[in-house]
Jmol script that loads the backbone (N, CA, C; Angstrom):
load data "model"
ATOM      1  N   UNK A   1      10.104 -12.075 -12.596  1.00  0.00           N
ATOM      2  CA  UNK A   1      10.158 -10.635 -12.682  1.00  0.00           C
ATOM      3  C   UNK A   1      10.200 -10.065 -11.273  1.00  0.00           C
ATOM      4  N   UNK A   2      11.263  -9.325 -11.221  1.00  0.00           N
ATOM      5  CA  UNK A   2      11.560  -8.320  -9.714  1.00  0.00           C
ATOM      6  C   UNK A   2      10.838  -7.449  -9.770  1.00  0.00           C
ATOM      7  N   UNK A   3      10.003  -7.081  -9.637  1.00  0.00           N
ATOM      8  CA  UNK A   3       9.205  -5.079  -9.765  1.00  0.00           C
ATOM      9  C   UNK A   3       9.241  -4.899  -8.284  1.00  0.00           C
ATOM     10  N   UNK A   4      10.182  -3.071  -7.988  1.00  0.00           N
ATOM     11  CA  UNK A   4       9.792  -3.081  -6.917  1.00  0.00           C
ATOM     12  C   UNK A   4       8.793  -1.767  -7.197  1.00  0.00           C
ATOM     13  N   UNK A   5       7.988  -1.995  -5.590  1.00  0.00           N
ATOM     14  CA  UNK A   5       7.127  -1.047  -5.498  1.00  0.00           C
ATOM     15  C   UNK A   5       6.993  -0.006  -4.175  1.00  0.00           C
ATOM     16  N   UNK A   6       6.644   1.147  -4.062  1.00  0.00           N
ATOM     17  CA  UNK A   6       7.015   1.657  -3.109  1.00  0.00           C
ATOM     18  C   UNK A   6       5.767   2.552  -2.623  1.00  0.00           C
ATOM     19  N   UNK A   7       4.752   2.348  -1.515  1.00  0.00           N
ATOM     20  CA  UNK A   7       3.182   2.662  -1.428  1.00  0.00           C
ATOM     21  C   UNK A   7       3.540   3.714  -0.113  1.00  0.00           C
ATOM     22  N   UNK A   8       2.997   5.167   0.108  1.00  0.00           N
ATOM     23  CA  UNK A   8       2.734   5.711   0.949  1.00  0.00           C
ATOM     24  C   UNK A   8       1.428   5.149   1.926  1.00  0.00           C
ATOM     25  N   UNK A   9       1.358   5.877   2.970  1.00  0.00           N
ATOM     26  CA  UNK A   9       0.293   5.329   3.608  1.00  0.00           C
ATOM     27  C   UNK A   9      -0.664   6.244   3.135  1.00  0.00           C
ATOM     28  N   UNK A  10      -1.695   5.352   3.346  1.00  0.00           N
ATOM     29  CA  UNK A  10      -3.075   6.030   2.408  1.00  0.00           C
ATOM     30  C   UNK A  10      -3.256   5.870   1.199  1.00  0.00           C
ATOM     31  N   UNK A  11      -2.255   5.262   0.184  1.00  0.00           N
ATOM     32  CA  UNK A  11      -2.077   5.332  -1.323  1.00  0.00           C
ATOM     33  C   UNK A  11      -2.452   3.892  -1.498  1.00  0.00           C
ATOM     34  N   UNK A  12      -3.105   3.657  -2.700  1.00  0.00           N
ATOM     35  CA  UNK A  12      -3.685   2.328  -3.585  1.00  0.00           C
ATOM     36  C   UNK A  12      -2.886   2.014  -4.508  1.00  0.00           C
ATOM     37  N   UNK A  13      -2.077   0.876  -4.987  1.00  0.00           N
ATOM     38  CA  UNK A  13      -1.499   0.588  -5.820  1.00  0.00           C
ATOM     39  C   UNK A  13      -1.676  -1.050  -7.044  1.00  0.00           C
ATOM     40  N   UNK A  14      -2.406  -0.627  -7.598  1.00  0.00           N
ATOM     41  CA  UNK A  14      -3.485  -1.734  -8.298  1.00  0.00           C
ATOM     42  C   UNK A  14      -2.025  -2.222  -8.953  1.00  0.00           C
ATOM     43  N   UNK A  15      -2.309  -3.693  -8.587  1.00  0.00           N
ATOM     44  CA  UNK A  15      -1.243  -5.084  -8.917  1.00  0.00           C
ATOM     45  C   UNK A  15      -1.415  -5.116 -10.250  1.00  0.00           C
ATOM     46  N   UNK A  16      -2.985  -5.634 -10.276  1.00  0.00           N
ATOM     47  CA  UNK A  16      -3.785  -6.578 -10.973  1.00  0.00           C
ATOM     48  C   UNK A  16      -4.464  -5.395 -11.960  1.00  0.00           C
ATOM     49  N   UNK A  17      -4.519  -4.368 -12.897  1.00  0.00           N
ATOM     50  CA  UNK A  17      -5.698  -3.945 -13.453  1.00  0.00           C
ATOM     51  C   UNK A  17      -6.408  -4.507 -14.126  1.00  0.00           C
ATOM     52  N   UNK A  18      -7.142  -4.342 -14.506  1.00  0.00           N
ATOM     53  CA  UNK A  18      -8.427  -4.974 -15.303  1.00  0.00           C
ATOM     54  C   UNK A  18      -9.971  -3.946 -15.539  1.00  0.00           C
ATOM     55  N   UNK A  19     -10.889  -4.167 -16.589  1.00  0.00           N
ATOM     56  CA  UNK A  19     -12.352  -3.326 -16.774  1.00  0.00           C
ATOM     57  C   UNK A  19     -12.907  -3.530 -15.612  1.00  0.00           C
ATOM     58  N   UNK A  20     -13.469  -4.985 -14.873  1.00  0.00           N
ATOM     59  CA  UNK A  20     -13.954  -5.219 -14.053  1.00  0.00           C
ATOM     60  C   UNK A  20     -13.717  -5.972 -12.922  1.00  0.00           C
ATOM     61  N   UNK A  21     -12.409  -6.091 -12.998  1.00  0.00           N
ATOM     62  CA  UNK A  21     -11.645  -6.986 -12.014  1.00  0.00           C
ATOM     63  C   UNK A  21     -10.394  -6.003 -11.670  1.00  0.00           C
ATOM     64  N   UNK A  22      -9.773  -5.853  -9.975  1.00  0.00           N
ATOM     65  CA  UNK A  22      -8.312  -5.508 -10.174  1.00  0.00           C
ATOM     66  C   UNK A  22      -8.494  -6.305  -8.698  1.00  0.00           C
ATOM     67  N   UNK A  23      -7.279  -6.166  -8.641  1.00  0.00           N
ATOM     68  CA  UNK A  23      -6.297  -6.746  -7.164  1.00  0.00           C
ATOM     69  C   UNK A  23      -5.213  -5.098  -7.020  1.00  0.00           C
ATOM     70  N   UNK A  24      -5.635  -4.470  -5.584  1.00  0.00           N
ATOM     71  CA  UNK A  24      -4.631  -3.786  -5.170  1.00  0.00           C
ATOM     72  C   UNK A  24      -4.499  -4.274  -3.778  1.00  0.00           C
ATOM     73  N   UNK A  25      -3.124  -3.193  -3.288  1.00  0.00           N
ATOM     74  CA  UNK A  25      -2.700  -3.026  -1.723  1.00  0.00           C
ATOM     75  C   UNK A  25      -2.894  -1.394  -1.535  1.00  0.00           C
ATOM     76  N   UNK A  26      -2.840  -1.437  -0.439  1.00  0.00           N
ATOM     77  CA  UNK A  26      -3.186  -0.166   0.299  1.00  0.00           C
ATOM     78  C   UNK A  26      -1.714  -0.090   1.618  1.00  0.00           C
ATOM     79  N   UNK A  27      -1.302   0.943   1.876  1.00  0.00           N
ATOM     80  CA  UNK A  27      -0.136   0.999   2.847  1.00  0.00           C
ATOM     81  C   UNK A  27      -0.765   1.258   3.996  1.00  0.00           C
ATOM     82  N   UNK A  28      -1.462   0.704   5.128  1.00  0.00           N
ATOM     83  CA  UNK A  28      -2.364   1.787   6.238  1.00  0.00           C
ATOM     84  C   UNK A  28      -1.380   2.289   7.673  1.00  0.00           C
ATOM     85  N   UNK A  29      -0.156   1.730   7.178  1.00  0.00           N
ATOM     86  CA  UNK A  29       1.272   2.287   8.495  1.00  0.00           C
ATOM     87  C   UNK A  29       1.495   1.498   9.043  1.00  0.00           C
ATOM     88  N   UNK A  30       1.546   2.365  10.003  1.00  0.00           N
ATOM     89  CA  UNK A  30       2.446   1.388  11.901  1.00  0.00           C
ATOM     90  C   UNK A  30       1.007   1.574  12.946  1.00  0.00           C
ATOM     91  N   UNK A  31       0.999   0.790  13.231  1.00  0.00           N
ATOM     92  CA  UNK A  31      -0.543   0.580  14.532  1.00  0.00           C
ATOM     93  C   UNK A  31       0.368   1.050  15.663  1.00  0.00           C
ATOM     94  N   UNK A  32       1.789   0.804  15.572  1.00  0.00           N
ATOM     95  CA  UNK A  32       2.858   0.634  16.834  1.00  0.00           C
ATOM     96  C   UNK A  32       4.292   0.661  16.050  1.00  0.00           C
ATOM     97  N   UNK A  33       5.297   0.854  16.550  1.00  0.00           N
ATOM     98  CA  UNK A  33       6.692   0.861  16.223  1.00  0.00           C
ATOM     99  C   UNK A  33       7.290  -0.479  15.822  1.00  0.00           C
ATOM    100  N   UNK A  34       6.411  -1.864  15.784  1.00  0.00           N
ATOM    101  CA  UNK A  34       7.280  -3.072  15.650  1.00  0.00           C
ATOM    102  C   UNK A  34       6.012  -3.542  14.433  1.00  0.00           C
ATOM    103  N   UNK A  35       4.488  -3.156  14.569  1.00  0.00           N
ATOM    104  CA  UNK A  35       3.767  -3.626  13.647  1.00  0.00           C
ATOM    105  C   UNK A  35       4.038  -3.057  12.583  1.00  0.00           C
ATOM    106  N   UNK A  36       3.714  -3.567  11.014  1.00  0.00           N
ATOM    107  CA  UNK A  36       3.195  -2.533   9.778  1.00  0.00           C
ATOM    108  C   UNK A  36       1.827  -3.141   9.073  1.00  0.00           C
ATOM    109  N   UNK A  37       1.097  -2.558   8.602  1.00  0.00           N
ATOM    110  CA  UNK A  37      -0.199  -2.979   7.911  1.00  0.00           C
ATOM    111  C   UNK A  37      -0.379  -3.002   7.078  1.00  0.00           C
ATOM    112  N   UNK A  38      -0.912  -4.053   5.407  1.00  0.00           N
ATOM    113  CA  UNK A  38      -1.490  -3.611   4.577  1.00  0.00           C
ATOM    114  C   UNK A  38      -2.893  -4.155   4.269  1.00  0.00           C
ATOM    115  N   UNK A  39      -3.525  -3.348   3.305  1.00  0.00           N
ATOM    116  CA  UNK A  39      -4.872  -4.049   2.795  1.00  0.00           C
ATOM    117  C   UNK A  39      -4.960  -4.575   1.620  1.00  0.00           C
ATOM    118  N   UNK A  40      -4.962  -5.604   1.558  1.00  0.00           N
ATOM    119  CA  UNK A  40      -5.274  -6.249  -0.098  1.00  0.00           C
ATOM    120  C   UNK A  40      -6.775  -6.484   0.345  1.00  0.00           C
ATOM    121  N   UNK A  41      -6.528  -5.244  -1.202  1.00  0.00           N
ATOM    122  CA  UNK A  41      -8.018  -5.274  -1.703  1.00  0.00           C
ATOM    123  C   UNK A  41      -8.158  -6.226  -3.405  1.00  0.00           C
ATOM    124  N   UNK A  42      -9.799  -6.496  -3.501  1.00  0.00           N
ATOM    125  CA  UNK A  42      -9.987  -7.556  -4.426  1.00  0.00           C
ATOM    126  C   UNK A  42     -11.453  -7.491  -5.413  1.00  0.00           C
ATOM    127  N   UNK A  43     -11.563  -7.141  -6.495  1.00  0.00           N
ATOM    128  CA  UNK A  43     -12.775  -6.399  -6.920  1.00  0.00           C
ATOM    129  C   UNK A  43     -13.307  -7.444  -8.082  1.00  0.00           C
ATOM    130  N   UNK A  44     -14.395  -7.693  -8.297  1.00  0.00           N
ATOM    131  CA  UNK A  44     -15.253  -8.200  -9.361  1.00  0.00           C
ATOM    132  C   UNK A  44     -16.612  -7.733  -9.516  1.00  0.00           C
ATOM    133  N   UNK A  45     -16.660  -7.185 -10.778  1.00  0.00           N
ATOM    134  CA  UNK A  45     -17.699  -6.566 -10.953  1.00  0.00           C
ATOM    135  C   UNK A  45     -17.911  -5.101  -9.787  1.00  0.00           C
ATOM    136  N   UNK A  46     -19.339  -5.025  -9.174  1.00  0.00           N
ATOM    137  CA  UNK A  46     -19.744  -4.349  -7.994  1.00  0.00           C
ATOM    138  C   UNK A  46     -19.258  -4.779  -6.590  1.00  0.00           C
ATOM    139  N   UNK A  47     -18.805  -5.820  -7.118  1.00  0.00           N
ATOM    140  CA  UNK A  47     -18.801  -6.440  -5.531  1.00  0.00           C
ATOM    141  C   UNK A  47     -17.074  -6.656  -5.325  1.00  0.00           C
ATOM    142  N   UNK A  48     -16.953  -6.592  -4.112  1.00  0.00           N
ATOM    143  CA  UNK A  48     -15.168  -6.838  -3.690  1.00  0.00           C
ATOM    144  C   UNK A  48     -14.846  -7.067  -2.235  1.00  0.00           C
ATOM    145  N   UNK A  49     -13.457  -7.177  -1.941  1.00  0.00           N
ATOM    146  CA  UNK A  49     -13.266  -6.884  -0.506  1.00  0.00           C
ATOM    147  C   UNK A  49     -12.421  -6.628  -0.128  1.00  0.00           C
ATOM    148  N   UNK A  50     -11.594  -6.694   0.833  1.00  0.00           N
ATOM    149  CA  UNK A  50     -10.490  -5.680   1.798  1.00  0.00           C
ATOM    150  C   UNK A  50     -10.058  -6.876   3.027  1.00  0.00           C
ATOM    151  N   UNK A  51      -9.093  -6.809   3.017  1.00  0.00           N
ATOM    152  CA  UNK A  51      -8.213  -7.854   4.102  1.00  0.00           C
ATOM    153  C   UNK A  51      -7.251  -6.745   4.918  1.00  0.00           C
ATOM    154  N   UNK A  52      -7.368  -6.245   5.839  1.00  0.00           N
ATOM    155  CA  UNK A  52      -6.152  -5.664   6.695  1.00  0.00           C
ATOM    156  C   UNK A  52      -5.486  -7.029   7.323  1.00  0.00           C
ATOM    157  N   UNK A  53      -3.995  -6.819   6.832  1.00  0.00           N
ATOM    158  CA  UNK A  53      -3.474  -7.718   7.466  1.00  0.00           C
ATOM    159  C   UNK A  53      -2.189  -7.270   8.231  1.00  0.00           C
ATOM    160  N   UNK A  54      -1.991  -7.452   8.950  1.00  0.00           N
ATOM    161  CA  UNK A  54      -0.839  -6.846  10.229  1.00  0.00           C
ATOM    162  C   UNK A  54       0.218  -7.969  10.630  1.00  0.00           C
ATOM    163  N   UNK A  55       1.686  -7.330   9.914  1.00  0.00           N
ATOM    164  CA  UNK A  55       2.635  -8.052   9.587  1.00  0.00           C
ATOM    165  C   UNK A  55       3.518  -7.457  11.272  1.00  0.00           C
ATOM    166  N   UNK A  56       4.378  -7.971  11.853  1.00  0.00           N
ATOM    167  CA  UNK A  56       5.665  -7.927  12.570  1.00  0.00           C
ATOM    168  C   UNK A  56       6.859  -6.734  11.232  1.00  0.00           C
ATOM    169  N   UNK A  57       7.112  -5.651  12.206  1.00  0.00           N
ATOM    170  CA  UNK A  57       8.196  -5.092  11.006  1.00  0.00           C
ATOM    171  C   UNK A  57       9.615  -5.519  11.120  1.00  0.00           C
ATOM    172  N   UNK A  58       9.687  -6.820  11.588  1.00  0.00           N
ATOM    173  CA  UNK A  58      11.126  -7.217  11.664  1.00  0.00           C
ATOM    174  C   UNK A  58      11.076  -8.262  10.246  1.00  0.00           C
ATOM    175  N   UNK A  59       9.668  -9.073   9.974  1.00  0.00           N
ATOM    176  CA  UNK A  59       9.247  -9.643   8.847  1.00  0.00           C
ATOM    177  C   UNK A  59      10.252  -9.456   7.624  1.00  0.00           C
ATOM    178  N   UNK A  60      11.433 -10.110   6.678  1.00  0.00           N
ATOM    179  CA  UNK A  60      12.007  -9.890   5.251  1.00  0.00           C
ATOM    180  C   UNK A  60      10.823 -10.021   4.644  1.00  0.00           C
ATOM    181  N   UNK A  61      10.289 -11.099   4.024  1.00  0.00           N
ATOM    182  CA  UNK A  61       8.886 -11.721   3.636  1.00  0.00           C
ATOM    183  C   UNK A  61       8.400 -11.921   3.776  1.00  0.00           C
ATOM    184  N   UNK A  62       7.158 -11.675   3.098  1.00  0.00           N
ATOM    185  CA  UNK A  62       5.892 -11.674   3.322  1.00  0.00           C
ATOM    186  C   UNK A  62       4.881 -12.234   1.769  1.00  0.00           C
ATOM    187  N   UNK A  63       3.743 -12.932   2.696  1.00  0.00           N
ATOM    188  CA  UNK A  63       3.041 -13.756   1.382  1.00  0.00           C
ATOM    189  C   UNK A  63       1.765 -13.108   1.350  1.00  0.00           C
ATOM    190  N   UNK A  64       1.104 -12.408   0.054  1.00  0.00           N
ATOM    191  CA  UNK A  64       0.148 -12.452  -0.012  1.00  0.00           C
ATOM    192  C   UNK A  64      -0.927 -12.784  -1.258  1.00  0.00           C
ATOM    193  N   UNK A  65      -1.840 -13.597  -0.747  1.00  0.00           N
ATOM    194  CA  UNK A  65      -2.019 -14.347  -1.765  1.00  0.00           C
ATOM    195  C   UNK A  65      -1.376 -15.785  -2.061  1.00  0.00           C
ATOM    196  N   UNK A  66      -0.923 -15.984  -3.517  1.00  0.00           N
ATOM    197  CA  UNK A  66       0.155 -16.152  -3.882  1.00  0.00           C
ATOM    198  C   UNK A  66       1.572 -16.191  -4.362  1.00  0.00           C
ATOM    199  N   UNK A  67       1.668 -14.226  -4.081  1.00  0.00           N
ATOM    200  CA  UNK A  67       2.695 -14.057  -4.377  1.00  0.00           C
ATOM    201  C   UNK A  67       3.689 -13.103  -3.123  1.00  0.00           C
ATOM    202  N   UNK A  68       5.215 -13.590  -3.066  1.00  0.00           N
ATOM    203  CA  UNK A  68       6.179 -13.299  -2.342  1.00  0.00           C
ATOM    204  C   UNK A  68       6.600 -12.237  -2.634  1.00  0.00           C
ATOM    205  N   UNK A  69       6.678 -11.303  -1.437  1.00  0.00           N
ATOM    206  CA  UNK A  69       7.286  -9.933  -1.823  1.00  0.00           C
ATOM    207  C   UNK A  69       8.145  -9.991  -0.601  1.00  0.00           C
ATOM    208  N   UNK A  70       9.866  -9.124  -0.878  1.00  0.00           N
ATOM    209  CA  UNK A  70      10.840  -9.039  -0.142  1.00  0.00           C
ATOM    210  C   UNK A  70      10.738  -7.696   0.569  1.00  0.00           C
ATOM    211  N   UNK A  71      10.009  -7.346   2.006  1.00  0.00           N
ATOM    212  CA  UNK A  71       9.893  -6.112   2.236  1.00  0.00           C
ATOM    213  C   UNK A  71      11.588  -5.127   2.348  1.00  0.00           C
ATOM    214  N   UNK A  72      11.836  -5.030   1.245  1.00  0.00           N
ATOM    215  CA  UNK A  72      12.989  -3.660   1.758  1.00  0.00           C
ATOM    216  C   UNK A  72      13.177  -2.806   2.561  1.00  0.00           C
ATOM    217  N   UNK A  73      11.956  -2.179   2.540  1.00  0.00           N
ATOM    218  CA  UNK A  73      12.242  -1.110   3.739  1.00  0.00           C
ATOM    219  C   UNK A  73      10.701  -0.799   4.314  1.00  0.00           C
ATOM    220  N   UNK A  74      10.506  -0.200   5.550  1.00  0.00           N
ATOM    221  CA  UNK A  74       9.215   0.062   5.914  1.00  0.00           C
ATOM    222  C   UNK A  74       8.965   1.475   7.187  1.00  0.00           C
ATOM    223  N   UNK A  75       8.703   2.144   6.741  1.00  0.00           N
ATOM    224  CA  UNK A  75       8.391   3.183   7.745  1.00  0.00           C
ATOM    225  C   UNK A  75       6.980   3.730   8.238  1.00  0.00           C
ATOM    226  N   UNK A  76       6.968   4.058   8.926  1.00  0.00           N
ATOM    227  CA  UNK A  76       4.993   4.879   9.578  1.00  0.00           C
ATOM    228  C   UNK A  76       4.873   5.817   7.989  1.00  0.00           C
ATOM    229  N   UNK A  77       5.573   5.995   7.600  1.00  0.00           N
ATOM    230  CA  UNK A  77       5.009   6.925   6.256  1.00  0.00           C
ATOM    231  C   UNK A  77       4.673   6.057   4.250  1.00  0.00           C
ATOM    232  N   UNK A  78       5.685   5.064   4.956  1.00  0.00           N
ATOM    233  CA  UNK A  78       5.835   4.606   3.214  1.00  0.00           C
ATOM    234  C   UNK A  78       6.157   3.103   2.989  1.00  0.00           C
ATOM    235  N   UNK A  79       6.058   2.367   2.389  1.00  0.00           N
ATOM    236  CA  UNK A  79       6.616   0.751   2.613  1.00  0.00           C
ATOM    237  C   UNK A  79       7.534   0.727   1.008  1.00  0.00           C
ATOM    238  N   UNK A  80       8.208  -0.124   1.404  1.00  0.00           N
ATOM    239  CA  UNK A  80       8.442  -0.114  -0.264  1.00  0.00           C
ATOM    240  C   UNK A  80       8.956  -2.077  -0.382  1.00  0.00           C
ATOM    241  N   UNK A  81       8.436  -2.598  -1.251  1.00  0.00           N
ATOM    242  CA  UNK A  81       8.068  -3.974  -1.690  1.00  0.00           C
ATOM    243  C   UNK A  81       9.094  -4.712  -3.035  1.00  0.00           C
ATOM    244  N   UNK A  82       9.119  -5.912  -3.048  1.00  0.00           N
ATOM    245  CA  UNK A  82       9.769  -6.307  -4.193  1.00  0.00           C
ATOM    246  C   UNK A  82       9.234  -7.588  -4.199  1.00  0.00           C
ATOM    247  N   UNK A  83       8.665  -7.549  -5.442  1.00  0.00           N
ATOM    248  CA  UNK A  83       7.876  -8.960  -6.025  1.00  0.00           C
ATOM    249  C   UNK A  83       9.066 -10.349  -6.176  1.00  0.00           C
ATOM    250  N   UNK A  84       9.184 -11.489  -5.461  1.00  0.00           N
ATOM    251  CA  UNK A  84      10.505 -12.108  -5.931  1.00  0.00           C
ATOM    252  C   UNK A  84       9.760 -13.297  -6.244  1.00  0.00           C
ATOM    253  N   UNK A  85       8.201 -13.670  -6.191  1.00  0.00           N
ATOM    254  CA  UNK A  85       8.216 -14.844  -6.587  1.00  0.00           C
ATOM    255  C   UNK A  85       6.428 -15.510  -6.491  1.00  0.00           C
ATOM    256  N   UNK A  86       6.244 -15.935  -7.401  1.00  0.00           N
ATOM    257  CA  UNK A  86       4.694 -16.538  -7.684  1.00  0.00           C
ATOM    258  C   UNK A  86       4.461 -17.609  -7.723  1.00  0.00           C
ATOM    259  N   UNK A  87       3.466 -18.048  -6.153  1.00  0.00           N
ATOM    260  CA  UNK A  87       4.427 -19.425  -6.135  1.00  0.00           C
ATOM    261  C   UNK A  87       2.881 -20.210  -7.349  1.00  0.00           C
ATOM    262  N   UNK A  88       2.246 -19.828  -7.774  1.00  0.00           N
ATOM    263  CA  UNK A  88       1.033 -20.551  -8.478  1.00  0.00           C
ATOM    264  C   UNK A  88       1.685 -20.527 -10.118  1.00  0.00           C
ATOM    265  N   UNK A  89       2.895 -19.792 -10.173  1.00  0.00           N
ATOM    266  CA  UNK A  89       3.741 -20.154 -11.674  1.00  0.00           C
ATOM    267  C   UNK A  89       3.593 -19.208 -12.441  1.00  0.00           C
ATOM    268  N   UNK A  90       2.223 -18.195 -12.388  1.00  0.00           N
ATOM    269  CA  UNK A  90       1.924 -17.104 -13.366  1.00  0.00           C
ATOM    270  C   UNK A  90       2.733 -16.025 -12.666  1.00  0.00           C
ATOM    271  N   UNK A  91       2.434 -15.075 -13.458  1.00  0.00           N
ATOM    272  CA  UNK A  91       3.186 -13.579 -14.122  1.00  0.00           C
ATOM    273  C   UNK A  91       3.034 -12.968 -12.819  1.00  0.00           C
ATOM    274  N   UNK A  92       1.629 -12.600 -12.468  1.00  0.00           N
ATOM    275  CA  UNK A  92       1.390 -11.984 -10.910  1.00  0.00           C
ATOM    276  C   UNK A  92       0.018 -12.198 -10.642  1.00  0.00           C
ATOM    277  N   UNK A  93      -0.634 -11.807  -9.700  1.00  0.00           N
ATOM    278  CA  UNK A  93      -1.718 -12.246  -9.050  1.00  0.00           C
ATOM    279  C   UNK A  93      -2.496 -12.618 -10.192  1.00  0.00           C
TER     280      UNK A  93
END
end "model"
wireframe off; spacefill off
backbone 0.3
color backbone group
């Protein structure tokens, strides 16, 4: 499954929902004109956590987790993503 997705900065976009479990990303921008950033975040129960991770914006793909997303396009305002592949075999995270 291709889903693309397209996150402003500042905006949460839950992968994974669930009652007491989700998996999202967060868009947090450009640190600089060549970096871009996101946060995968990761929740169970009360407890969770947050990964900022700081990609190169020349980057096509990018892994997080286990799953491959084809960055399309990326600006200081908005990213926009395309799921192309899971490498653990399931549906998505």
């Amino acid at each position: 499954m291709e889903e693309t997705i397209t996150i402003s900065v500042g905006e949460k976009k839950i992968l994974k929902p669930g009652f007491m479990k989700w998996i999202g990303l967060v868009y947090c921008g450009m640190p600089n004109e060549n970096t871009f950033s996101l946060s995968y975040m990761e929740t169970a129960g009360y407890q969770g956590y947050a990964l900022n991770i700081y990609y190169p914006k020349s980057m096509s793909k990018i892994k997080i987790k286990n799953v491959e997303f084809n960055v399309l396009s990326v600006t200081p305002e908005k990213i926009t993503l395309q799921q192309i592949k899971n490498l653990s075999g399931k549906n998505s995270f």
